[in-house]
C-alpha beads as a LAMMPS data file, in Angstrom:
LAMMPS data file: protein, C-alpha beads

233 atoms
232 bonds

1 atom types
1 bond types

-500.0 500.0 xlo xhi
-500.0 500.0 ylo yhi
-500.0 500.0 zlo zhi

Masses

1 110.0

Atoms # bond

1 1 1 0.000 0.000 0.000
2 1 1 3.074 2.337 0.007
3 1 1 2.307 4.101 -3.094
4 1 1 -1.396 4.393 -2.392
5 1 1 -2.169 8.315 -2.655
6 1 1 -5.545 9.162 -0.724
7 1 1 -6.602 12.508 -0.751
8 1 1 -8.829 13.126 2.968
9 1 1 -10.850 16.452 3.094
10 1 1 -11.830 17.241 6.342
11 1 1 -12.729 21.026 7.958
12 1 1 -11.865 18.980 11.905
13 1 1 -8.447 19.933 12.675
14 1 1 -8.513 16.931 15.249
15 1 1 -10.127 14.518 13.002
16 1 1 -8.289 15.186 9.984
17 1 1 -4.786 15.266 11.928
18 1 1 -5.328 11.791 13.937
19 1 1 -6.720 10.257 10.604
20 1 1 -3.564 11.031 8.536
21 1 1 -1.315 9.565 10.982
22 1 1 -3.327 6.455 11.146
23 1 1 -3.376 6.406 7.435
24 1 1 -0.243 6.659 7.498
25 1 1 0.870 4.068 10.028
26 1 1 -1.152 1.926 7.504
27 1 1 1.834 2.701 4.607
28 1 1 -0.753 4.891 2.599
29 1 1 0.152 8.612 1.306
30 1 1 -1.888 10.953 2.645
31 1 1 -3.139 14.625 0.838
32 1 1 -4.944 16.089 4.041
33 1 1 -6.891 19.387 3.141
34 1 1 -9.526 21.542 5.002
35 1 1 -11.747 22.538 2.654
36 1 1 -13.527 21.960 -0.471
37 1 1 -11.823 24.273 -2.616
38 1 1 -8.225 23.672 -1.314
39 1 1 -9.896 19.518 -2.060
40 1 1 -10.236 20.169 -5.405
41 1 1 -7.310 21.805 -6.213
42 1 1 -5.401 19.149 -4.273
43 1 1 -7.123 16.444 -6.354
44 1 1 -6.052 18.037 -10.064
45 1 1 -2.631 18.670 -8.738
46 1 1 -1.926 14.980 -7.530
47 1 1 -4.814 12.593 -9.125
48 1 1 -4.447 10.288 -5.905
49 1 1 -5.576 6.643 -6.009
50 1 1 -8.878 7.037 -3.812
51 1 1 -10.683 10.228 -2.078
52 1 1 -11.879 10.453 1.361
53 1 1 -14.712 13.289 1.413
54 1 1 -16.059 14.917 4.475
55 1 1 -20.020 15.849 3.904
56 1 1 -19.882 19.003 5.884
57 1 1 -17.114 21.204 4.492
58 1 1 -16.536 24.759 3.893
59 1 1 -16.957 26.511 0.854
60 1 1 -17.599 24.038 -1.096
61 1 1 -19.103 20.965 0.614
62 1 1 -18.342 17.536 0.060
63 1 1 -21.106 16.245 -2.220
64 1 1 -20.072 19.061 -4.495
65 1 1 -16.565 18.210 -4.589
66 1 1 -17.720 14.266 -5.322
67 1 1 -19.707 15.876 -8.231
68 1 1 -16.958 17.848 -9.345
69 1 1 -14.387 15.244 -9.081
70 1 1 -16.709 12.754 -11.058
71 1 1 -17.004 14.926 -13.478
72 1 1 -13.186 14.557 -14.488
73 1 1 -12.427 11.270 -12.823
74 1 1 -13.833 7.885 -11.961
75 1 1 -11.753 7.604 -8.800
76 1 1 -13.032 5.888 -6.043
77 1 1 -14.711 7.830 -3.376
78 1 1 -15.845 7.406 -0.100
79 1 1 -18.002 10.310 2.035
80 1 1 -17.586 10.857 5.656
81 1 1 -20.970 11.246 7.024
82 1 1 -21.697 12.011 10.786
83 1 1 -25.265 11.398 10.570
84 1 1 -26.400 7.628 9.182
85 1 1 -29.564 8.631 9.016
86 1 1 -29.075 11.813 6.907
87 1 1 -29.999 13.226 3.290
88 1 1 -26.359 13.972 2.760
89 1 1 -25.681 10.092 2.601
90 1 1 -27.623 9.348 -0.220
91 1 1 -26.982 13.062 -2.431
92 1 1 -23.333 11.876 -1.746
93 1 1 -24.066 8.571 -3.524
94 1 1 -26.065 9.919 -5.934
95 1 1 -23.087 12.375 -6.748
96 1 1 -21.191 9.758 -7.336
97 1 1 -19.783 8.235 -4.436
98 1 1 -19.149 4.544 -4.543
99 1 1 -19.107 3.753 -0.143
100 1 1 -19.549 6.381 2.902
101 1 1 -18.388 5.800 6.427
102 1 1 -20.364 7.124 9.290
103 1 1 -18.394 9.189 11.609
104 1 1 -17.327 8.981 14.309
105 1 1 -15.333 5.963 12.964
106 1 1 -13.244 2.932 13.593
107 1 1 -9.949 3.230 12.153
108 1 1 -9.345 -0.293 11.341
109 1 1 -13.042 -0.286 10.096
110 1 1 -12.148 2.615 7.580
111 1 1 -9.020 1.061 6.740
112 1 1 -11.142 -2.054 5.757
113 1 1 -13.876 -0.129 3.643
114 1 1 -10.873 1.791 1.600
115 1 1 -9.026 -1.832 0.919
116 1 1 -12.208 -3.278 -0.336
117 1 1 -12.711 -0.027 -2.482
118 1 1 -8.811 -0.098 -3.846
119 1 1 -9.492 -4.483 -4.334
120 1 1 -12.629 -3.725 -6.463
121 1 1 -11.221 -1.113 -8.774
122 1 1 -8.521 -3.330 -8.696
123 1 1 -9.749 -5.839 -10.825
124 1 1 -13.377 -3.956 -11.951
125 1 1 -13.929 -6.680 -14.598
126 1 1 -15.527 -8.841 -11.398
127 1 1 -16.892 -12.191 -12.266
128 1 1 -17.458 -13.470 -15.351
129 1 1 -19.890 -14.289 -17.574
130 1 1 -22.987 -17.297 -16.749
131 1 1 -24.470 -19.022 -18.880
132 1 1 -26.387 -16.501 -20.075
133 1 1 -29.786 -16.998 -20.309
134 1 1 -31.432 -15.006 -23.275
135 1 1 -28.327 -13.250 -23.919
136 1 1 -26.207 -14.035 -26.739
137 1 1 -22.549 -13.638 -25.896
138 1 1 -19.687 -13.130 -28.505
139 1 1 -16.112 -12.888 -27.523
140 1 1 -16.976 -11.916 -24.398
141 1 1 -19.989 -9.184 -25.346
142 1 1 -23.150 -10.166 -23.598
143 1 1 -26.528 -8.530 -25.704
144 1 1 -29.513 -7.555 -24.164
145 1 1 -31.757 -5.735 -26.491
146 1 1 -29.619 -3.043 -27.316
147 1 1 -27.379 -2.889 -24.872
148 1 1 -24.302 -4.863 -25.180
149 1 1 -21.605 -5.660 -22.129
150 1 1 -18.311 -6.119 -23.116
151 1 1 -16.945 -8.631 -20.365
152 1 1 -13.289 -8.335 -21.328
153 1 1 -13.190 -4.911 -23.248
154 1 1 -14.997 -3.236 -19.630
155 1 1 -16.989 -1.438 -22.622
156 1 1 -20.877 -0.701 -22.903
157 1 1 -23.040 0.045 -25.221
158 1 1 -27.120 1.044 -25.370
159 1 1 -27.874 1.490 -29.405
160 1 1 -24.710 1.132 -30.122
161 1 1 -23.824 4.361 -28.479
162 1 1 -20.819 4.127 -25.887
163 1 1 -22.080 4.373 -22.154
164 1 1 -19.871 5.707 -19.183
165 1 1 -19.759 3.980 -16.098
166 1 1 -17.589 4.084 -12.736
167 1 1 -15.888 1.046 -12.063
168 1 1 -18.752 0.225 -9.225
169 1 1 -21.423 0.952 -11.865
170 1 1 -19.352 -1.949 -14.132
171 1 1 -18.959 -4.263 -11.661
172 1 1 -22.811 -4.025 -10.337
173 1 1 -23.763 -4.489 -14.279
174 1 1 -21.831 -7.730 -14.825
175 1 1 -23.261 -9.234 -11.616
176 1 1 -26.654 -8.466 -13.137
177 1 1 -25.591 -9.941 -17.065
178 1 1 -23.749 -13.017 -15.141
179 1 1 -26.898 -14.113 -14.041
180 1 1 -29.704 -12.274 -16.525
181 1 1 -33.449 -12.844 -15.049
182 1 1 -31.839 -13.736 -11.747
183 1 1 -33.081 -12.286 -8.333
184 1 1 -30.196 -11.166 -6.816
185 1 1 -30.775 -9.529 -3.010
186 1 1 -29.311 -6.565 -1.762
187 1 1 -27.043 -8.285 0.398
188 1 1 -25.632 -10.770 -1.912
189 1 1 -24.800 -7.760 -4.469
190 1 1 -22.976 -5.623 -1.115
191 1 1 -20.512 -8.967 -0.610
192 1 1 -20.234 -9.390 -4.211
193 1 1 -20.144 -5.710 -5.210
194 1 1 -18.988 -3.685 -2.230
195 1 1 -16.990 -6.594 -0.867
196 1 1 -18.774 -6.241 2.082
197 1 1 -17.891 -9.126 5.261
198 1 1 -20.608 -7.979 7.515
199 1 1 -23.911 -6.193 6.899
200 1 1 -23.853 -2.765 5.360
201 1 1 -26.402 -0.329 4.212
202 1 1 -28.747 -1.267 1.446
203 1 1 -28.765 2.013 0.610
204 1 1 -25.381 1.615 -1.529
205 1 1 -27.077 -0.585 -3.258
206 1 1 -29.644 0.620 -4.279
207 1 1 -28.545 4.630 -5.183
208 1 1 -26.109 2.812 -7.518
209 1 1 -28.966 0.880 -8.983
210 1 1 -30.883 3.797 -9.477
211 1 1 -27.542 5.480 -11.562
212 1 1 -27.172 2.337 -13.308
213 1 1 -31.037 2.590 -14.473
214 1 1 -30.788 6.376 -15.782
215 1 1 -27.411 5.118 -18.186
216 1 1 -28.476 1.653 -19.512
217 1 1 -32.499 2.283 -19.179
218 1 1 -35.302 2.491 -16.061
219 1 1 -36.619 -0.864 -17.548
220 1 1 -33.736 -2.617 -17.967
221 1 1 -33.464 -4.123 -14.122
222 1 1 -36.354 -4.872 -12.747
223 1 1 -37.149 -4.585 -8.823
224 1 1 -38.468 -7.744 -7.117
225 1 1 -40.274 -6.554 -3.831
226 1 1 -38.865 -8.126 -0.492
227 1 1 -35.765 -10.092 -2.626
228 1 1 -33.988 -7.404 -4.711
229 1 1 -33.181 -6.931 -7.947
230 1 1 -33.096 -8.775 -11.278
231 1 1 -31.925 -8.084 -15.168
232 1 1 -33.930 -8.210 -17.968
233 1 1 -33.094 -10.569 -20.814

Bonds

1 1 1 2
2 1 2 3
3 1 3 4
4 1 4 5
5 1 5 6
6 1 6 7
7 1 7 8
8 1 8 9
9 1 9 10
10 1 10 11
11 1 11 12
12 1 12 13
13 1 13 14
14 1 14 15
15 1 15 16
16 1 16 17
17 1 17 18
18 1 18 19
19 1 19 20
20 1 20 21
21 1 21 22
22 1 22 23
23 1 23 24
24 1 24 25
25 1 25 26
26 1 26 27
27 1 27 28
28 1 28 29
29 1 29 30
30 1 30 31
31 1 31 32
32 1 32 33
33 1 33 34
34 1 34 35
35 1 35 36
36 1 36 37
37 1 37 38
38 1 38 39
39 1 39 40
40 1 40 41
41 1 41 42
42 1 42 43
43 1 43 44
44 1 44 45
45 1 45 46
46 1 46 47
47 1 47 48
48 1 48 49
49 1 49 50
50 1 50 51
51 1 51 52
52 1 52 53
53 1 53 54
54 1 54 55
55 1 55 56
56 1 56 57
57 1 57 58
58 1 58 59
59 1 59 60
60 1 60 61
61 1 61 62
62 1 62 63
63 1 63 64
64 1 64 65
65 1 65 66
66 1 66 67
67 1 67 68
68 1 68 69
69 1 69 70
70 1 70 71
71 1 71 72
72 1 72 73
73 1 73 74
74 1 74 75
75 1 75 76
76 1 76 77
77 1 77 78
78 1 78 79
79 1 79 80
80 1 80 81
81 1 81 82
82 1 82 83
83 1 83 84
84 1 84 85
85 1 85 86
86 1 86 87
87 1 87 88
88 1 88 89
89 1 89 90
90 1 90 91
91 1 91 92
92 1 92 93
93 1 93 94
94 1 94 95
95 1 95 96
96 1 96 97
97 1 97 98
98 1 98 99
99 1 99 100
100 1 100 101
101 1 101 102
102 1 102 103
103 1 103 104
104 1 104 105
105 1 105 106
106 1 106 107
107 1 107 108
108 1 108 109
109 1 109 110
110 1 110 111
111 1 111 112
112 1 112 113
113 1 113 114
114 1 114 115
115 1 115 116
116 1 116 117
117 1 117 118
118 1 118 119
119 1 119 120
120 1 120 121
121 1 121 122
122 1 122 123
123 1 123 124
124 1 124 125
125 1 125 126
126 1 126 127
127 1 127 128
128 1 128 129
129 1 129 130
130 1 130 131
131 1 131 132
132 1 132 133
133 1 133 134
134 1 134 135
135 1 135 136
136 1 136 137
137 1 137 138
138 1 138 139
139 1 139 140
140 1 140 141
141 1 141 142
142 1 142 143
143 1 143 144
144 1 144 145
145 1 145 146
146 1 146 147
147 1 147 148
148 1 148 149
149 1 149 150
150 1 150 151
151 1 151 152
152 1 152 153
153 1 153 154
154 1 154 155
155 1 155 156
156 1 156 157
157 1 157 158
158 1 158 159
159 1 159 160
160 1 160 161
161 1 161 162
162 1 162 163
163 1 163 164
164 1 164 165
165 1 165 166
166 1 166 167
167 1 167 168
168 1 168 169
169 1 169 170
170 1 170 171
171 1 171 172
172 1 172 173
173 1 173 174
174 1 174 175
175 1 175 176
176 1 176 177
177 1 177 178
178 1 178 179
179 1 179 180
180 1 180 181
181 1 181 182
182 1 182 183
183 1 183 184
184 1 184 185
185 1 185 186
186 1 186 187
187 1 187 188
188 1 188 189
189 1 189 190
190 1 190 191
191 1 191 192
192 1 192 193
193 1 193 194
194 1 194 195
195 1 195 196
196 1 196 197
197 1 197 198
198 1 198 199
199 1 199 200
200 1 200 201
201 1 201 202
202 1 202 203
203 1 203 204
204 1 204 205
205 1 205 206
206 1 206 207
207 1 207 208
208 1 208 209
209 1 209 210
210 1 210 211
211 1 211 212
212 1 212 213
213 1 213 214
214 1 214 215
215 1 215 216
216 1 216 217
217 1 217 218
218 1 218 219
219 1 219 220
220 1 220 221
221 1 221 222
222 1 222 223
223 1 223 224
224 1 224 225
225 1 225 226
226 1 226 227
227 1 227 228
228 1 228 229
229 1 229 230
230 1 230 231
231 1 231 232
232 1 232 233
C-alpha cells in the first residue's frame, strides 16, 4: 500500500490530523486538506488513487466536490458522514460516491472499507460471464436488447452508443448480465459488489442501482419486492 495516494478532506483539525497519521501508520500517502476548494485543487494537482470526502465542508461541501471530481475522474470515493440517518448520505451517492463511512469511525473499520474499495477497482472486470440466459454472448460481449456488455473490453453500449460507467457501476452491471433474469438480493450484491464481510447499508445498493437505471435504461433491471433486484433478458 506504500504508493497508495488518498486525498482526505476534512474542515476537523482533530479529526483530519489523527486520521492522517493512522493512514499513514497503515503505509498509505496521505493529501490532508480543510476545505472543499483547497480539495479540489489538491485532487487536479496529484490525481491520488482514492478520495476520502467529508459531507460538511466549507466553501464548497463535500457532495459538491464528489460531483466535481466525477465529473473529471472515476476515482473511487468514499463520504464521511456524521449522521447515518441523513440526506447527505444518499446526495453523496447519488453524486457519485461509490461507499460512505459514518463518523465517528473505527480506524481499522475505515481502513477495511478503503481496501475493499482499492481491491474492487482493482480488478473492476468482477466475475465473469454465466451461462447466459437469453443473452447471446460473442467474444466476451453479452446482448440484451440493445445494450451490449463487453466482459473483457470493460466497454458498454445502449444502441450502439458508448455508455460511461464508474468502475462500481461496471462491476454491479456484470453481476446483473452473469446471471440475466436472476433475483439477486441486496445483500448478496454488497458482498459481491462492495466486498462487504458484515452487513452494510442497502442504501449503496440501491442509489447505484438507481444510476445504473438512468445510463443503460429504467426498464432494464427490474425490482423484485422483499428479494432485490433482477436483469432483464
Amino acid at each position: 500500500m506504500a504508493e497508495t495516494h488518498v486525498l482526505f478532506v476534512e474542515d476537523d483539525d482533530v479529526i483530519r490530523e489523527a486520521t492522517q497519521l493512522a493512514l499513514e501508520r497503515d503505509g498509505f500517502a496521505v493529501t490532508a486538506m480543510p476545505d472543499g476548494l483547497s480539495g479540489l485543487e489538491a485532487f487536479r494537482a496529484n490525481r491520488p488513487d482514492i478520495a476520502l470526502l467529508d459531507v460538511m465542508l466549507p466553501g464548497m461541501d463535500g457532495v459538491s466536490l464528489c460531483r466535481r471530481i466525477r465529473d473529471e475522474s472515476t476515482v473511487p470515493v468514499i463520504m464521511l458522514s456524521a449522521r447515518a440517518d441523513s440526506i447527505d448520505v444518499v446526495l453523496g451517492l447519488e453524486a457519485g460516491a461509490d461507499d460512505y463511512v459514518t463518523k465517528p469511525f473505527d480506524g481499522a473499520v475505515l481502513m477495511a472499507r478503503i481496501r475493499a474499495v482499492l481491491r474492487r477497482f482493482g480488478h473492476a472486470g468482477g466475475p465473469g460471464a454465466g451461462d447466459g440466459g437469453e443473452a447471446a454472448a460473442d467474444g466476451g460481449v453479452l446482448a440484451f436488447g440493445d445494450l451490449e456488455v463487453d466482459t473483457e473490453g470493460m466497454e458498454v453500449r445502449k444502441a450502439g452508443a458508448p455508455v460511461a460507467l464508474t468502475p462500481t457501476e461496471m462491476r454491479l452491471l456484470l453481476e446483473f448480465s452473469s446471471a440475466p433474469g436472476t433475483v439477486l438480493s441486496r445483500d448478496k450484491l454488497l458482498e459481491r459488489v462492495w466486498d462487504y464481510g458484515w452487513g452494510g447499508d442497502t442504501r449503496v445498493v440501491d442509489v447505484h442501482v438507481q444510476r445504473l437505471r438512468t445510463k443503460i435504461g429504467q426498464d432494464r433491471i427490474e425490482t423484485v419486492r422483499g428479494f432485490g433486484y433482477k436483469l432483464k433478458g
